[in-house]
C-alpha positions in Angstrom: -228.6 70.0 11.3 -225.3 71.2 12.0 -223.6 71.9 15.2 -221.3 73.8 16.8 -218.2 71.7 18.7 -214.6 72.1 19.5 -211.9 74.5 19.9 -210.7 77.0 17.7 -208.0 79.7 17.3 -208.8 81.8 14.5 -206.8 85.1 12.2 -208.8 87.1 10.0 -209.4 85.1 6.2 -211.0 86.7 2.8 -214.3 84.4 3.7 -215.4 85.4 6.6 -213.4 88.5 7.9 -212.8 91.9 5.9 -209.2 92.6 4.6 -206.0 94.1 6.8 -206.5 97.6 8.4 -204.1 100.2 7.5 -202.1 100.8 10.6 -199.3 103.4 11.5 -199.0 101.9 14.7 -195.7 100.6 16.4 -194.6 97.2 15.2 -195.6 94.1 16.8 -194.6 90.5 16.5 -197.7 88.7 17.1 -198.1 86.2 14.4 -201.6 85.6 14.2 -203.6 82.0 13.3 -205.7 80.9 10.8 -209.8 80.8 11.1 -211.1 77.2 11.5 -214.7 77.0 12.2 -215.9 74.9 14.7 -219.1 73.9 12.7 -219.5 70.0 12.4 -222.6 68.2 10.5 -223.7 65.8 13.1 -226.0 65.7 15.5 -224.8 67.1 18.4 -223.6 64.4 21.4 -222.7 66.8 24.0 -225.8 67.1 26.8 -226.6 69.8 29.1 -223.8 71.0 30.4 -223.2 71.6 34.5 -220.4 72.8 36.3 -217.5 70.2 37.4 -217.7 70.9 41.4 -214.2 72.6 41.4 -215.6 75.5 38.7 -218.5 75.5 40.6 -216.9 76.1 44.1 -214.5 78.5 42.9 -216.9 80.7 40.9 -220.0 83.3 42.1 -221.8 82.4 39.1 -222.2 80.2 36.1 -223.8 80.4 32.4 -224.1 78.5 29.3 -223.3 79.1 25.8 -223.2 77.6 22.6 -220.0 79.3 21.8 -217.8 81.8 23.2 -215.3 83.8 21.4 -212.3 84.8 23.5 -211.1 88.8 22.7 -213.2 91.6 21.7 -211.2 93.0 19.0 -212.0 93.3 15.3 -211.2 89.4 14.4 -213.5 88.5 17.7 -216.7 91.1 17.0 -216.2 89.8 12.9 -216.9 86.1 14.2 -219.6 86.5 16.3 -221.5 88.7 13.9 -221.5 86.3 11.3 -222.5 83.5 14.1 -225.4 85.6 15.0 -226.8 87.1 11.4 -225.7 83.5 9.3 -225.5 80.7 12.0 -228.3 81.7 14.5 -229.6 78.0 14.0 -226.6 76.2 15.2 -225.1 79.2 17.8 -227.9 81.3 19.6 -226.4 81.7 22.6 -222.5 83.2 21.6 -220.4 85.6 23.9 -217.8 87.6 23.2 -215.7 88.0 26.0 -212.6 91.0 26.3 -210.2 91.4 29.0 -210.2 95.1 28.6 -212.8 97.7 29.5 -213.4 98.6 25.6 -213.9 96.5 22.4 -211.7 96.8 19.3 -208.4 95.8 19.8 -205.3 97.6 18.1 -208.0 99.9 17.1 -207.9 103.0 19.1 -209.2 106.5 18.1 -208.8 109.5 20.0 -210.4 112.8 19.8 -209.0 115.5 21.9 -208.9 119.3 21.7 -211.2 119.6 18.0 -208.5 116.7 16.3 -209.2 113.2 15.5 -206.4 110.9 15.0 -205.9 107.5 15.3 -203.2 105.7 17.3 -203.6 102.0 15.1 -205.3 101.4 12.2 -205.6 104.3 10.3 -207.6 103.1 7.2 -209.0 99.7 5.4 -209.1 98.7 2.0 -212.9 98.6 0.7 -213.1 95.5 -0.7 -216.5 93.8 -1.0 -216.6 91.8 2.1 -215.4 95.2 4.1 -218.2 97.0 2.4 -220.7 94.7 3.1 -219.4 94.5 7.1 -219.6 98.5 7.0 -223.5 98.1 5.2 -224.4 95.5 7.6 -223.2 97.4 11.0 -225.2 100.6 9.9 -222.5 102.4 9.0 -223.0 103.1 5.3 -223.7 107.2 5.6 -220.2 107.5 8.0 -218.3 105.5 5.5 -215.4 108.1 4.4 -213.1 106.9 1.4 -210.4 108.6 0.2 -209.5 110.3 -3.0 -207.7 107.1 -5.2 -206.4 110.1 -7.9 -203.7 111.2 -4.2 -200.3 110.6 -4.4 -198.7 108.2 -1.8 -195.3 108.8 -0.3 -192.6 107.3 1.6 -190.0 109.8 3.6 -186.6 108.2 2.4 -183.2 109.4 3.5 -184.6 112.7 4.7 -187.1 113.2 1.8 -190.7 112.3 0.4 -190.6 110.4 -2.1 -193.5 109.9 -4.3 -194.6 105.7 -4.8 -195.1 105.0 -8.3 -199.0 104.3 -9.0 -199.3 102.9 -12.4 -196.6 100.6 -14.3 -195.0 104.0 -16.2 -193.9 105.6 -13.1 -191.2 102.7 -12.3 -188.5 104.0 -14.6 -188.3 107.7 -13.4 -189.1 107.4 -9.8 -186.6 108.2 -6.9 -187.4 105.9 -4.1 -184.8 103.2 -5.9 -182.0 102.8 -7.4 -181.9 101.2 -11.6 -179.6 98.5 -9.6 -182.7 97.8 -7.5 -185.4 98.5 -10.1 -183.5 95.7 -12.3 -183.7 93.2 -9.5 -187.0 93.6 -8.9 -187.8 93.4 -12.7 -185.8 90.2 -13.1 -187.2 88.6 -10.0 -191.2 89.5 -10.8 -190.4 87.5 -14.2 -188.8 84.7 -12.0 -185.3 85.2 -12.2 -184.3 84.1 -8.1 -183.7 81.8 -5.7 -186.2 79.1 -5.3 -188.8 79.2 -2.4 -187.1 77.6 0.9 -187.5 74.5 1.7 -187.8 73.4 5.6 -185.6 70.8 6.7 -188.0 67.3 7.7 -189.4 67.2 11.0 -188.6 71.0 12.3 -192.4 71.7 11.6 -194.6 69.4 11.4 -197.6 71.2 9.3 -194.0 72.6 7.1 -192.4 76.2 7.2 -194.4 79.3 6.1 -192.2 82.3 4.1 -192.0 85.3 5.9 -192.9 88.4 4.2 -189.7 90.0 4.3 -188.2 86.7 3.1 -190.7 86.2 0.2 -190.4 90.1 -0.6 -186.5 89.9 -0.5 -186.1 87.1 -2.5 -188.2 87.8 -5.4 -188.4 91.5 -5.7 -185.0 92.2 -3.9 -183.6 94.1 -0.6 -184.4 97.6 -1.9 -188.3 96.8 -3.0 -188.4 95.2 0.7 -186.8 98.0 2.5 -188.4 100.8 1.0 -191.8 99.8 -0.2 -193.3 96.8 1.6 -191.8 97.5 4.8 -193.1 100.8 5.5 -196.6 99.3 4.2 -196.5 96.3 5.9 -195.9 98.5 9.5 -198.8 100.8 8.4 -201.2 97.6 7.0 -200.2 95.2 9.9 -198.6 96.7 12.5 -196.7 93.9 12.4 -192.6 92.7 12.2 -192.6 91.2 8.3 -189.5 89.0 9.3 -192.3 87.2 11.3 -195.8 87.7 9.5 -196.5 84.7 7.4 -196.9 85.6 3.6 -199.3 83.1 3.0 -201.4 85.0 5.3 -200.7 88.3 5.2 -200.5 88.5 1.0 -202.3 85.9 0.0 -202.8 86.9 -3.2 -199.7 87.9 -4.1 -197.9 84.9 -2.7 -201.0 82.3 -5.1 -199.0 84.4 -8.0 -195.6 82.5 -7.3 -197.4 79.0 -6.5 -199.9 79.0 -9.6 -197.8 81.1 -12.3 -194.1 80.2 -11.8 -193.3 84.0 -10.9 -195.2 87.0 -10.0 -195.7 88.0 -13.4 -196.6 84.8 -14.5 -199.1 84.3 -11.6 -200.7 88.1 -12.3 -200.8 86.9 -16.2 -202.9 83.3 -15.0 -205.1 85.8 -12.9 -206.1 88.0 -15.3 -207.1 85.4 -17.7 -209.2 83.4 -15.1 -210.6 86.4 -14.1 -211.7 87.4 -17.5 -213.7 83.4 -18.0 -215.2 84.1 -14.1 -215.7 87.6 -13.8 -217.5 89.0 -10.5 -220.8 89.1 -10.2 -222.2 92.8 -10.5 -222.2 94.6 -6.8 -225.7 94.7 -4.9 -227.3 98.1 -4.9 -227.1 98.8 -1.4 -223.3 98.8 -1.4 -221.4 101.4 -1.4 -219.1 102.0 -5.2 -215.5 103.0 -4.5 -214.4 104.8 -7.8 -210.5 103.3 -8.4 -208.1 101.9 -5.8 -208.5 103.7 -2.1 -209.0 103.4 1.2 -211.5 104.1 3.6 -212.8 105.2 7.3 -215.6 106.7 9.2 -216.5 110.2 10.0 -215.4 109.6 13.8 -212.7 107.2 13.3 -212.1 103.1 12.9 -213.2 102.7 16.6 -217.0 103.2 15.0 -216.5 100.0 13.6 -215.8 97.6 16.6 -217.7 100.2 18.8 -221.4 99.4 15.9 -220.6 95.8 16.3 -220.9 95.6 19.6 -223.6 97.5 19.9 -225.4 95.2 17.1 -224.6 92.4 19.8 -225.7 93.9 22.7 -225.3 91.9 25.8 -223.5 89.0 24.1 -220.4 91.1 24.7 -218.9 91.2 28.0 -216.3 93.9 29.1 -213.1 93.4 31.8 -213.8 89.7 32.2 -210.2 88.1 31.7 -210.0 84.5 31.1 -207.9 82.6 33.5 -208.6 79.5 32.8 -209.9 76.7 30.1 -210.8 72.8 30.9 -212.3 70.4 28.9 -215.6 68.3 30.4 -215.9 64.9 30.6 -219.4 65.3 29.9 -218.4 67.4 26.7 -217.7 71.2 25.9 -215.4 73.5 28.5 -215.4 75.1 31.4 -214.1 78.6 31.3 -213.0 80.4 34.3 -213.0 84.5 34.2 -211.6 86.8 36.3 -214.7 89.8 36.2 -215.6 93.4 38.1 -218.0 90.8 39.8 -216.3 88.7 41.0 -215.2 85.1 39.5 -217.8 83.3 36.8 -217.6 79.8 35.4 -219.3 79.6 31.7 -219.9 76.6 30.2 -219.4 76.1 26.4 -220.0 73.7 23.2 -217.4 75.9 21.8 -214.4 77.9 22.2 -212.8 80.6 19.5 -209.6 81.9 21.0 -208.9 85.3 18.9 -206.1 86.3 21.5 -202.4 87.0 20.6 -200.2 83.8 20.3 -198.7 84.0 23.7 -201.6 84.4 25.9 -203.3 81.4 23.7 -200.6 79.2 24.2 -200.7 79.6 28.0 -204.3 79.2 28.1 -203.9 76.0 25.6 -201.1 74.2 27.4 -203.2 72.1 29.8 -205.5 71.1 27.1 -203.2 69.8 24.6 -199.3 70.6 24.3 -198.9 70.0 21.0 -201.2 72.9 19.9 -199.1 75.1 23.0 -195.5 73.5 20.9 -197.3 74.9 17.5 -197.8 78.1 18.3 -195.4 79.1 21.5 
């Protein structure tokens, strides 16, 4: 039977999260981590857990749980849903725990005076695993998706310009120049630089491509500047010259590692795709008809908002973590800061889902070289 153990710090990935959320927010630099389950195969060793007598003196109360997951936003509500519909078995007992007095994150909607706009994520691409998230929360009849036929535009040296939807709009659109057109051309067929290679011993796991520096080096400045740049802002809200491309376009970077170039990649994609195609989509999911995206009839914030309601009492509002210490007896000891007062919570498992800084401070008396990786 498989157990739940360790420490994690996790970033949305195609398995178990949906995709990105459109976002016109303001940029951050946040890079965030990859998901590493903290599921093991062996029998579990760690025994009932009690409070060290520091915890316990300091604290007003204690509890147990199998895991808790650290952040309420949309990577933290994703996690513990899956814990509690797929891995009840191994995790019954899961918190989520946010510092704030609301759950979701970046995603904030506001509705004031008859409007409804949102101030982060504005949209998400309805891909399967989003779909099946939106089915699973109950949200299915508020699921909104847009018209994929719409033009999409970018405001360009005082002007909207319109962003070229299928492969015949390239040669007469505005948004750049035939210099820039050509270099983007060449570089898609693999005519650059090489991907960068980091020097030995400056990072130990080895140097992930930025965004902007994969985007710049294949496709060229302008393609950066005036395509993937305003997306990236509106997708991420995030600084590409810090997102990792790996993470961030997955995809898109595979294309360049499997195929030689971005055409070349597409070219190995499409032909694997034709000997694996997907399997047909269940019935009770919703059928997007071409490329779109999609929201609710009362904003993103339903979707963070039906997730914690699905959870119920496992989520726990305004408790800020000040603390993390590992047991000799097994498992941590988490200290939080709460409206009532301080609580101690024991755990076989910890999923930090917190921005990189705030992670790294927690993490920095547990081990340094995961507070070095990520500082």
């Amino acid at each position: 039977m498989a157990n739940l153990c360790g420490i994690s710090i996790s970033r949305p990935t195609h398995s178990l999260l949906p995709p990105p959320l459109s976002t016109s927010g303001p940029n951050s630099s946040r890079r965030p981590f990859k998901l590493r389950c903290s599921i093991t195969e062996q029998p579990s060793t760690i025994p009932p857990l009690n409070l060290d007598g520091e915890s316990q003196s300091k604290a007003s109360r204690s509890t147990t749980a199998d895991c808790v997951i650290v952040g309420g936003g949309i990577s933290g509500l994703c996690i513990a849903q899956a814990l509690a519909a797929k891995h009840q078995d191994v995790g019954p007992n899961v918190i989520v725990t946010e510092a704030s007095g609301r759950v979701g994150g970046n995603i904030i909607t506001v509705e004031r005076d008859g409007y409804l706009w949102e101030e982060g994520p504005n949209s998400f691409q309805p891909s399967d695993s989003m779909l099946n998230l939106v089915v699973d929360s109950g949200l299915k009849d508020d699921l909104v998706l847009g018209d994929p036929n719409a033009p999409r535009f970018v405001l360009w040296d005082g002007k909207l310009r319109p962003v070229p939807s299928k492969p015949a709009d390239f040669p007469v659109f505005d948004l750049m120049s035939i210099g820039g057109k050509l270099r983007a051309g060449f570089g898609a067929l693999g005519l650059r630089p090489p991907p960068p290679v980091c020097p030995p011993g400056t990072f130990v796991f080895g140097r992930e491509e930025s965004v902007e520096e994969f985007v710049r080096r294949n496709l060229g400045d302008e393609v950066f500047e005036r395509l993937i740049e305003p997306f990236c802002s509106g997708v991420y809200a995030g600084d590409p010259s810090k997102l990792s491309m790996k993470a961030a376009f997955g995809k898109v970077w595979n294309l360049e590692q499997t195929g030689g170039s971005i055409v070349g990649g597409a070219f190995k994609a499409i032909q694997e795709r034709n000997k694996n195609p997907k399997p047909p989509q269940e019935s009770r999911m919703p059928k997007p008809k071409g490329q779109t995206v999609g929201s609710f009839r009362k904003g993103l914030a339903m979707l963070p908002e039906a997730l914690a309601k699905g959870l119920g009492n496992k989520v726990k509002l305004s408790w800020k973590l000040s603390s993390i210490s590992k047991l000799e007896t097994g498992g941590y000891s988490l200290t939080y800061e709460t409206p009532d007062g301080l609580v101690a919570v024991q755990s076989k498992c910890v999923v930090l889902t917190v921005p990189s800084h705030i992670a790294s401070s927690l993490l920095q008396p547990l081990t340094v070289g995961a507070f070095e990786l990520i500082t």
